[in-house]
N, C-alpha and C positions, 0 to 999 in steps of 0.2 A: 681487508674485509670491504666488499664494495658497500655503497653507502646508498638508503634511498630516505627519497622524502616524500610523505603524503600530504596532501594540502586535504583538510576538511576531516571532521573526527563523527562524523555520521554513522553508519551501519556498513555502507560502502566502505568509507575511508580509512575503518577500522578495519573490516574483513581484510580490506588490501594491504593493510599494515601487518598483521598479523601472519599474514603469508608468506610474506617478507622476509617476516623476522624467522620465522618456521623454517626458512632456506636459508638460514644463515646470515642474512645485510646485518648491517646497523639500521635502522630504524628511525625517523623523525616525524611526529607527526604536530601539524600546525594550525590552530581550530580560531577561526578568529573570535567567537563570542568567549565570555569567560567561564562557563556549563561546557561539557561534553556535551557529546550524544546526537547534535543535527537534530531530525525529526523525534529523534529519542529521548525526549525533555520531561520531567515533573517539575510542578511548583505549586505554588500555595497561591493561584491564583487568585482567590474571593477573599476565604475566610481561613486566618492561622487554623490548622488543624484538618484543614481541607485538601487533599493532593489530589491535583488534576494533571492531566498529560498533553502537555502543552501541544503535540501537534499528535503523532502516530500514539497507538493505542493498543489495538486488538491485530494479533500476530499469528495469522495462520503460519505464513509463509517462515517464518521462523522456527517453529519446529519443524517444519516442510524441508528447512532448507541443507542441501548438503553438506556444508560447509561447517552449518555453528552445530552439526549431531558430533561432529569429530572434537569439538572444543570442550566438550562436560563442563559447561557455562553452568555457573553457579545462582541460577534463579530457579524460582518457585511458582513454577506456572498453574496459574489459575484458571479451570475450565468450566462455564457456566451448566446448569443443567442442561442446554441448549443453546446452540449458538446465534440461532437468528427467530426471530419473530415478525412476520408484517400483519396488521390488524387492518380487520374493515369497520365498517362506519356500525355494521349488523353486531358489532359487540361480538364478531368470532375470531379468529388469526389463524393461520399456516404457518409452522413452527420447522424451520429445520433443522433436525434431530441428529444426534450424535448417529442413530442406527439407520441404516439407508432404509430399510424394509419399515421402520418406524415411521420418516416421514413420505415414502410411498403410501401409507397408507392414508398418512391425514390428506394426501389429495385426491379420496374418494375414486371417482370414477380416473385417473389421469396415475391413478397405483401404476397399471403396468405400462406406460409411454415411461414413466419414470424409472422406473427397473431397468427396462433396457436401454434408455438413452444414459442412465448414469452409472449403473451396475459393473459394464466391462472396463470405465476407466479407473473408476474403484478397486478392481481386481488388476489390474496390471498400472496400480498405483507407481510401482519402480521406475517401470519405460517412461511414463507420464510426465513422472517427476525429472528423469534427465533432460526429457525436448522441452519440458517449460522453463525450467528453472538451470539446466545446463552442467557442468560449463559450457561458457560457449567461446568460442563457434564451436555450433554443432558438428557433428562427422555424420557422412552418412550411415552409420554403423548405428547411431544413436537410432535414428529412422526408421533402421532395419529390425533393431529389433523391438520397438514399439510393434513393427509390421507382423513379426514373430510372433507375436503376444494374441495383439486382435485378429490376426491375420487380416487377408487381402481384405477385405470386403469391411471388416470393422473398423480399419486406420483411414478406410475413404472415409466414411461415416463417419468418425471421430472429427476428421481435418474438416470437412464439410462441416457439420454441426461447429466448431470450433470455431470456424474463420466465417461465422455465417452473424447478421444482425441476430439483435436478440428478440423484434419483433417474429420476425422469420419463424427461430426457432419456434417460438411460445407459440404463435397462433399456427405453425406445421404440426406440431409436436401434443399440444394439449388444446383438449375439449374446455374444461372450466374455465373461466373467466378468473375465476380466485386463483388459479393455478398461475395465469400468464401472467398475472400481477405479481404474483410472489417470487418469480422468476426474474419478471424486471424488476425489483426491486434488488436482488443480486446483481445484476448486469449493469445498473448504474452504476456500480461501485466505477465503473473504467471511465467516468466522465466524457462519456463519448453520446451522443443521440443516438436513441434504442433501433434508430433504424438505422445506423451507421455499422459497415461490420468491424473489427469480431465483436464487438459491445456481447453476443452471445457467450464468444469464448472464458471473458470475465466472469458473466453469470454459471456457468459451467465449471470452471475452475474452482471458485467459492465454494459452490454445493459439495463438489466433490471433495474439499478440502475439509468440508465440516465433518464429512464423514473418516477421512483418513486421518487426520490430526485434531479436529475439531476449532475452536476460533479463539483461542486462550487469551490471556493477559498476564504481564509480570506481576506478582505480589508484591505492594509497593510501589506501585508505578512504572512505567517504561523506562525510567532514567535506571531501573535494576540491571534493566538489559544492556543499556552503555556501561552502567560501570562494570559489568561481565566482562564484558569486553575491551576494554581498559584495563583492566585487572589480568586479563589473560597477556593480554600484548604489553604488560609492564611485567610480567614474569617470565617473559620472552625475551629483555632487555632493550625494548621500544622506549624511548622517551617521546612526552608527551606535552605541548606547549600550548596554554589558552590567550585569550586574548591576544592573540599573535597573526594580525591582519597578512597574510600574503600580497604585495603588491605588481610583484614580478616574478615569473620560473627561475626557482633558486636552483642552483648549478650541485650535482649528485649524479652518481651513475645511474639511479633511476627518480623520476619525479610520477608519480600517480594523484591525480588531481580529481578528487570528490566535488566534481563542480559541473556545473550548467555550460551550455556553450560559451554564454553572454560573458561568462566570468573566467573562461579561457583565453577568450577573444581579451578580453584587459586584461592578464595575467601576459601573455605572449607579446602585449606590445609592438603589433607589426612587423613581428617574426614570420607568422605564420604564411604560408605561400599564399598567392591572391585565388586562387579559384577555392583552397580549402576554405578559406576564410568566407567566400562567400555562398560556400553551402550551411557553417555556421552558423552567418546571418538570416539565412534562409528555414533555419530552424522553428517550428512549430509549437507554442503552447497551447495548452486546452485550457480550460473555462476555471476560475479561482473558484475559492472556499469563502463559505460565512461561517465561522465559528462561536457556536455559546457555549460557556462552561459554569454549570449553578452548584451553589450548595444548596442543601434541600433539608429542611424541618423532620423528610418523611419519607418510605420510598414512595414514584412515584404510581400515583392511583389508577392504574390502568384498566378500563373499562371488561377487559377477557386477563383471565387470570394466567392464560397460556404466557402473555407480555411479560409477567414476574418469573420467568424461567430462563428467558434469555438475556443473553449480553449483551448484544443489537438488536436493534427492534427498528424494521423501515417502514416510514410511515409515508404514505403516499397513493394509498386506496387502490385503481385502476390502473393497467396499463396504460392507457390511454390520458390519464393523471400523470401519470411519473415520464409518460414521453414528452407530454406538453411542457414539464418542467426542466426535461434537459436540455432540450430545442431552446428553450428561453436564453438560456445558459448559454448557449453555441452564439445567437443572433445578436447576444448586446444587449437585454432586456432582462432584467430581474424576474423571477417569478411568482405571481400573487397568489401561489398556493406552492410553494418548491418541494420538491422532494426529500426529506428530513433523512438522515442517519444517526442514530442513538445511540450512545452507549450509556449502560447502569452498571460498571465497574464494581460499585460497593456494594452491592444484593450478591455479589460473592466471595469481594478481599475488604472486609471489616478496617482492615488498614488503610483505607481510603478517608477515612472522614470518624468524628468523634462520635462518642458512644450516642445509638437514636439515630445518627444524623445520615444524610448520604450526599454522593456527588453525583453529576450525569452530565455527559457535555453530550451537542449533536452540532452536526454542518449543514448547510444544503452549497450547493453548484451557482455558481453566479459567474455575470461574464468576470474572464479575465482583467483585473486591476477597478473593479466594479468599486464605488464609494458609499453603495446602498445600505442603508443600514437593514439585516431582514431581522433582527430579534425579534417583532413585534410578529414577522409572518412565520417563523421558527417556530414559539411560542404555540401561537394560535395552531398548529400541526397538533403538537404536543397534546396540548387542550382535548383538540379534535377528541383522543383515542381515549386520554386520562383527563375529564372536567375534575375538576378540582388541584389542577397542576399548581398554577399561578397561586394557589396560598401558601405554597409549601415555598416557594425561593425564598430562602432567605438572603441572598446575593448571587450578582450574578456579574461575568467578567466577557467581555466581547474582542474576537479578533477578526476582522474585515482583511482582504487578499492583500492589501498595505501592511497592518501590522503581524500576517502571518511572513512574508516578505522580509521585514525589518528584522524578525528574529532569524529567521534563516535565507541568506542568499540564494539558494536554489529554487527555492518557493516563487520562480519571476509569475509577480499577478496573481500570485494564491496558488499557483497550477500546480495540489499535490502530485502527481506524475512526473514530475521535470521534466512535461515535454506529451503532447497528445501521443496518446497510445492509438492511433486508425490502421489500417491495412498499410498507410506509410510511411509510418514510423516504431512498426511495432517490432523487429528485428533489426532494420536499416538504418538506426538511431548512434549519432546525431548526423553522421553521414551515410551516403553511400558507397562502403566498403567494406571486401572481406574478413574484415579484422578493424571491427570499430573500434575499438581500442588503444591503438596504435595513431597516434597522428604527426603531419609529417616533422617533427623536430626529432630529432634523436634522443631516445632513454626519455621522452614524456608523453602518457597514457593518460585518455581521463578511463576513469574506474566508476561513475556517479549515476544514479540511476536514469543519465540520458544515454546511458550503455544498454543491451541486451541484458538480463532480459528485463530490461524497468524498473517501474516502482513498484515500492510493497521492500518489508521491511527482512531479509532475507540474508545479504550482503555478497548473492554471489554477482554481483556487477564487478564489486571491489575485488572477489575472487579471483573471477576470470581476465577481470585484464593485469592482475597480475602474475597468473599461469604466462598469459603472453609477455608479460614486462620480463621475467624471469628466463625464461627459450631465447625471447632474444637478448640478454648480457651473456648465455652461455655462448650464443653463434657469437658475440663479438668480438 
């Protein structure tokens, strides 16, 4: 029985194990912290009794994703009335709604811009979901028949609108000013400046996903969803090893490696050939995370009552507010009003926190390996939308792009994405090759979301490059 090993027990590093094991190998998989899960973490960060999600959260892309529908994962997915909320200063919000036609309507005059710019990816939600999410490499078959679907004139429009900034889109696309805002506020999710492309494609993809799958959470925390999967790939016959530092590519017919370039490059130990090695190095981060996570006396008091419906709520006013905050991000400078992302987990899995009580964490974008502390301008966001925040913390727990880093290696500098997602790394990741997956040592792939198709919490990185790990030990 050929034998393979996965370094890393993340979402990636499991999918790839899992496939593995699904075609027959033996299985090994090698997690250096002593938790499963990578980005898929709970703890009792603040206060006993209080579970919070140490880094990933809120999981479209998981029910989304090919891979974990075929596993009948044993979690309990939690879906809020609404998945998203962004509130203005006027005490009203734009909520986006489970029903497309529902939140076409809350944006007023920009209803029908929004029907047809969101509507036909919504209806050929299948095609959509193989050229984002894959496997990849794609074929051109995949292409064709997305092309089938919208036909000629709609997959232009698609890819355009897609591969386009996300100012672009908003101020092409919609009349109201509320409108472009609540659009960017989706589009920052890709940690890219709103004038950078596809920063649209992310905002597009979100919207559409709230309507296809909506924007759930595990019951119980995200650490439900590792051990899912843990659980699936130990009834597969995968063994599974924590605090078990990798320090070098250990010798297996096949090695799949859940890791950053950085940490291939020290894993390979000047194996690797000199020009691969030095596109490697040449590898791209985007901008880290500030992370809070509070317990709370109360839920929080949010000024429009639309904000107590949803699971996210982006707080950041203006387009023109949330650009200047991810610019900030991009140049080296903290932001003195940053763009806040929210989540209220426990306003819908009571399992979060004790009886009365609730939790809520939120981020903003700061440069890459930043040491600023923002709670204080976090907070004050917060405030902005819900006065009366600040009485309700009854603790509160901080992670700066260091200590998001310390807990997980691939986090280099806080950079949730492993790696900027722009028009130059958003396929072509970590190098430039037909088959990023494959590097040049024999029987070793990285599989880690600086593969196709990136971050977000999904596992077909780990998939797909073990689709490829697998084709080539049969050619062997």
């Amino acid at each position: 029985m050929p034998r393979a090993v996965v370094i890393g027990s993340g979402p990636n590093g499991l999918a790839a194990a899992i496939t593995l094991a699904r075609a027959g190998l033996e299985v090994e998989v090698h997690e250096a912290e002593e938790q499963l899960g990578g980005g898929l973490r709970s703890a009792e960060l603040t206060l006993p009794g209080f579970v919070h999600d140490v880094c990933s959260s809120v999981h479209p892309l998981s029910l989304a994703s090919p891979l974990f529908r075929t596993l009948e994962l044993d979690v309990d997915w939690v879906q809020p009335d609404a998945p998203a909320a962004h509130p203005f200063d006027d005490g009203t919000a734009v909520l986006l709604e489970r029903s497309l036609l529902a939140t076409a309507a809350g944006l007023g005059r920009d209803d029908g811009a929004y029907r047809r710019l969101v509507g036909p990816l919504v209806e050929s939600w299948p095609e959509v979901e193989r050229v984002l999410l894959g496997p990849h490499p794609l074929s051109p078959r995949t292409l064709l028949q997305l092309g089938d679907r919208l036909g000629p004139r709609g997959l232009a429009a698609a890819l355009r609108a897609g591969l386009s900034s996300a100012r672009a889109l908003a101020e092409g696309h919609f009349a109201d000013e509320r409108t472009r805002a609540w659009f960017a506020g989706h589009a920052a999710h890709s940690m890219l400046p709103l004038e950078r492309r596809p920063s649209a494609g992310f905002g597009l993809t979100l919207a559409v996903l709230g309507h296809v799958v909506g924007w759930p959470f595990p019951r119980g925390g995200s650490q439900r969803l590792a051990d899912a999967l843990t659980a699936k790939l130990r009834d597969l016959g995968g063994e599974i090893r924590t605090s078990s530092l990798v320090d070098s590519l250990p010798r297996a017919d096949l090695v799949l490696a859940d890791v950053v370039p950085r940490e291939l490059l020290r894993l390979a130990r000047g194996r690797l050939p000199e020009r691969y090695e030095r596109a490697l190095h040449s590898y791209r981060h985007g901008p880290g995370a500030f992370k809070v996570d509070w317990a709370l006396d109360g839920p929080i008091p949010w000024s429009t009552a639309e904000c107590r419906r949803a699971g996210t709520v982006h707080l950041g006013g203006s387009l023109d507010e949330i650009s200047a905050s991810e610019w900030d991000a991009w140049r080296g400078r903290p932001a003195e009003r940053p763009f806040v992302l929210l989540a209220q987990t426990s306003l819908f899995d009571p399992t979060r926190a004790p009886a009365g009580k609730h939790t809520a964490w939120a981020y903003c974008h700061v440069p890459n390996s930043s040491a600023e502390d923002m709670t204080e301008r976090i907070e004050a966001q917060v405030e902005r939308f819900a006065p009366g925040f600040h009485e309700l913390v009854l603790a509160r727990h901080t992670m700066g792009p260091a200590e998001l880093e310390a807990r997980n290696r691939n986090l280099v500098g806080g950079d949730l994405n492993a790696g900027a997602m722009d028009l130059g790394q958003l396929l072509l990741r970590p190098v430039r090759r037909p088959v990023p997956y494959r590097t040049p040592l024999t029987g070793v792939y990285l599989c880690s979301a600086a593969t196709p198709p990136g971050g977000g919490v999904h596992g077909m990185c780990g998939f797909s490059a073990a689709r490829v790990a697998l084709r080539d030990l049969e050619r062997a």
